[in-house]
C-alpha atoms as a printed R data frame, in Angstrom:
   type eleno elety resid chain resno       x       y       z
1  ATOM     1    CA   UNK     A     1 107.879  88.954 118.681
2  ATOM     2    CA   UNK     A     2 104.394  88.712 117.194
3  ATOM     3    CA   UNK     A     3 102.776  90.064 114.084
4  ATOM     4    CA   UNK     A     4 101.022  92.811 115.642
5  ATOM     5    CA   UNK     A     5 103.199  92.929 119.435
6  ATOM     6    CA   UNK     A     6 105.165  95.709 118.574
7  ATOM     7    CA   UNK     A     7 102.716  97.482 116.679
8  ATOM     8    CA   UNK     A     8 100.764  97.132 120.262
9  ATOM     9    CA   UNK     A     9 103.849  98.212 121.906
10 ATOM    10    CA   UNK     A    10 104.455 101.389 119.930
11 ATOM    11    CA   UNK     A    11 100.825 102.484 119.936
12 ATOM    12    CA   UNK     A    12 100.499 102.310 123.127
13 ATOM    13    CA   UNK     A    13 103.426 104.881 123.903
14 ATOM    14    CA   UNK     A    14 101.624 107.984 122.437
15 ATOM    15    CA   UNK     A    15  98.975 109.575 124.099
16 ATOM    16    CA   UNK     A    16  96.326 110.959 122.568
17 ATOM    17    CA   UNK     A    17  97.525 114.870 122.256
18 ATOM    18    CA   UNK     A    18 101.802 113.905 122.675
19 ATOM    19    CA   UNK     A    19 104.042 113.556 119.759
20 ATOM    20    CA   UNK     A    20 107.145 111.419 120.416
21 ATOM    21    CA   UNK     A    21 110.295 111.547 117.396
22 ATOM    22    CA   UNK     A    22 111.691 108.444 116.688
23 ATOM    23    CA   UNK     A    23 114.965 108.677 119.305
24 ATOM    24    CA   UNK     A    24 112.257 109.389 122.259
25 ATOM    25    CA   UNK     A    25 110.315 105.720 121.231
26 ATOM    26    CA   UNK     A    26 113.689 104.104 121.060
27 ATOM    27    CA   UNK     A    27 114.410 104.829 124.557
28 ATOM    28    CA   UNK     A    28 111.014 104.508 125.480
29 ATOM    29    CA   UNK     A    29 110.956 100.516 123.964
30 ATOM    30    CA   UNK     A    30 114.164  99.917 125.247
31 ATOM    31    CA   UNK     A    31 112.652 100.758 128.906
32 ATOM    32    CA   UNK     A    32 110.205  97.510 128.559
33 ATOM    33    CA   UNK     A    33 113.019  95.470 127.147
34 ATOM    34    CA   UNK     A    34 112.501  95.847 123.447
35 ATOM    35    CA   UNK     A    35 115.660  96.401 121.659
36 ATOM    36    CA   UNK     A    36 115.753  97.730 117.911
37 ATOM    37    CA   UNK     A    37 117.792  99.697 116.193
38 ATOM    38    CA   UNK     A    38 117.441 103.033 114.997
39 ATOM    39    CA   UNK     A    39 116.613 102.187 111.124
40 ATOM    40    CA   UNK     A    40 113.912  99.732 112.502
41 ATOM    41    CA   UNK     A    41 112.187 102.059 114.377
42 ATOM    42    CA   UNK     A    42 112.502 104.645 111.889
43 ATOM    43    CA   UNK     A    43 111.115 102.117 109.451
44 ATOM    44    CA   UNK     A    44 108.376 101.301 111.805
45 ATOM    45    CA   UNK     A    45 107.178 104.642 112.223
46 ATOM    46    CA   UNK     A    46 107.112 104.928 108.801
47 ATOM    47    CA   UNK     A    47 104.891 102.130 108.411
48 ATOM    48    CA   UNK     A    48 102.532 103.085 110.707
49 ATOM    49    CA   UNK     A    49 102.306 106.993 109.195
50 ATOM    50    CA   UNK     A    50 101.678 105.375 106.267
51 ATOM    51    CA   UNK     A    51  99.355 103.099 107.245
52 ATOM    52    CA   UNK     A    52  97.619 106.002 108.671
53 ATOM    53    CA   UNK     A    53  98.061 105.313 112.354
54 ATOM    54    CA   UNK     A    54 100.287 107.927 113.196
55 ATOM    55    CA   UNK     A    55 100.605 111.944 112.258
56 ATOM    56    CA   UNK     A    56 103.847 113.205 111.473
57 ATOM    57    CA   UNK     A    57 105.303 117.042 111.180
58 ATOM    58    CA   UNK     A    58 108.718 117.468 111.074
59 ATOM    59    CA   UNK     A    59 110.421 119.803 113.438
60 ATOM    60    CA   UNK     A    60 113.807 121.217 114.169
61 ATOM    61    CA   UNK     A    61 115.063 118.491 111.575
62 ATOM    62    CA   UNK     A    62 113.060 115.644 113.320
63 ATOM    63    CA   UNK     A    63 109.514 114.064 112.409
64 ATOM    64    CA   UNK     A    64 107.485 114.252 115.318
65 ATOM    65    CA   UNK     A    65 105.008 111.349 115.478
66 ATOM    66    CA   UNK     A    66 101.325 111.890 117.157
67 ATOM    67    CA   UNK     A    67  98.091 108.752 117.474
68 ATOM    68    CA   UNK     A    68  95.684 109.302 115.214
69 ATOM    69    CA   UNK     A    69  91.962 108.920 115.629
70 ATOM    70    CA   UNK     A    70  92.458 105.386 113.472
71 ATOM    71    CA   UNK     A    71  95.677 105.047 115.512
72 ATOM    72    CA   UNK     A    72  93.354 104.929 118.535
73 ATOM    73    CA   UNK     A    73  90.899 102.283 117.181
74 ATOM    74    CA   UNK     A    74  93.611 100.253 116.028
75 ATOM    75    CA   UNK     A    75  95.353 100.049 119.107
76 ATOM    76    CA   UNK     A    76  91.560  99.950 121.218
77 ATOM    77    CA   UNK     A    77  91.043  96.467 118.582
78 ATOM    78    CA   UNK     A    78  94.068  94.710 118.890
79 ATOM    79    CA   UNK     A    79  94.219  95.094 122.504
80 ATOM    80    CA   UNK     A    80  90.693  93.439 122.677
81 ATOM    81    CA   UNK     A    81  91.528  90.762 120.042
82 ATOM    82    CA   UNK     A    82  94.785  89.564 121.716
């Protein structure tokens, strides 16, 4: 996979008002064929939050993950740089 593909990949499963927890994006990578584990999508996720793509609240013992407004540009720029 490329630097930024699954950063593309897992952007692009949030909508702008949805928040997904980290189980929901595994299943929702595995659909288009991407197969991680849980640690490296919890890691991921992480990344991103931190980077300041993604929200995060936790709920009912689960973070809950939501786009930002950067998480929008980012994923509007590398979609028109790849």
């Amino acid at each position: 996979m490329d630097y930024n593909e699954l950063k593309i990949r897992l952007l692009s499963l949030f909508e702008a008002s949805s928040e997904l927890d980290s189980q929901r994006v595994r299943n929702l990578l595995s659909g288009m064929k991407i197969e991680l584990s849980d640690k490296a999508v919890e890691m991921a996720l992480l990344r991103y939050f931190r980077q300041g793509l993604l929200s995060r609240t936790r709920r009912s013992g689960r973070f809950q993950y939501g786009l930002t407004e950067k998480g929008v540009a980012r994923r509007i720029w590398l979609s028109k740089a790849k």
